[in-house]
N, C-alpha and C positions, 0 to 999 in steps of 0.2 A: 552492533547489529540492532537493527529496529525490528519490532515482532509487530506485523503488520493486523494481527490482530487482536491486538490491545494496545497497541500505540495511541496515542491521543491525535487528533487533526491538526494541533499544534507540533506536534514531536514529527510527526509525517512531513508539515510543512518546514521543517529545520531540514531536511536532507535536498543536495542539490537535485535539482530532477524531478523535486514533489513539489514545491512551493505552489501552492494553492491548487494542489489536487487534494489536502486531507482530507478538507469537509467530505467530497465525495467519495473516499474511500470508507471515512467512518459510515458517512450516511449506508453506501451499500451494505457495509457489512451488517449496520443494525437492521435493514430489510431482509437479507437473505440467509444470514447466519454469515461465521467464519470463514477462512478461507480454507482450503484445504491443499492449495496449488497455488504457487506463485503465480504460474499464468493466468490465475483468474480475476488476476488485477487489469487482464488485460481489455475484461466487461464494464469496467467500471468506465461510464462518461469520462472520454478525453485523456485515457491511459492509454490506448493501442499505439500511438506515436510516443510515449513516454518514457516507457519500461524499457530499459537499454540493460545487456550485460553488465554494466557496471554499476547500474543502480541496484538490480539483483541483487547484486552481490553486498550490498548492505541490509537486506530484507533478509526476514526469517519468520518459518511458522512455527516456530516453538522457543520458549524460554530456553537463553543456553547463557 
């Protein structure tokens, strides 16, 4: 599981389906704060077509 909000842009871009979304995932998340919901990956430039049930299912918001 990747914890999407401490992952690096690099560790994001290692999973199939993020490659070269990190940068803009970290970027967001140092603007707005955390995530609190998976789905709100779905604001970030150029995720609403990305985020597929099975990439989900590699994401996580909390250390496990």
């Amino acid at each position: 599981m990747t914890n999407v909000n401490t992952a690096t842009a690099a560790e994001l871009d290692a999973l199939d389906g993020l490659k070269g979304h990190g940068f803009e995932i970290v970027r967001y998340r140092e603007e707005r704060g955390g995530f609190s919901e998976l789905r709100q990956l779905e604001e970030v430039p150029g995720m609403a077509q990305v985020l597929t049930a099975e990439l989900r299912a590699q994401l996580t918001l909390a250390d496990e």
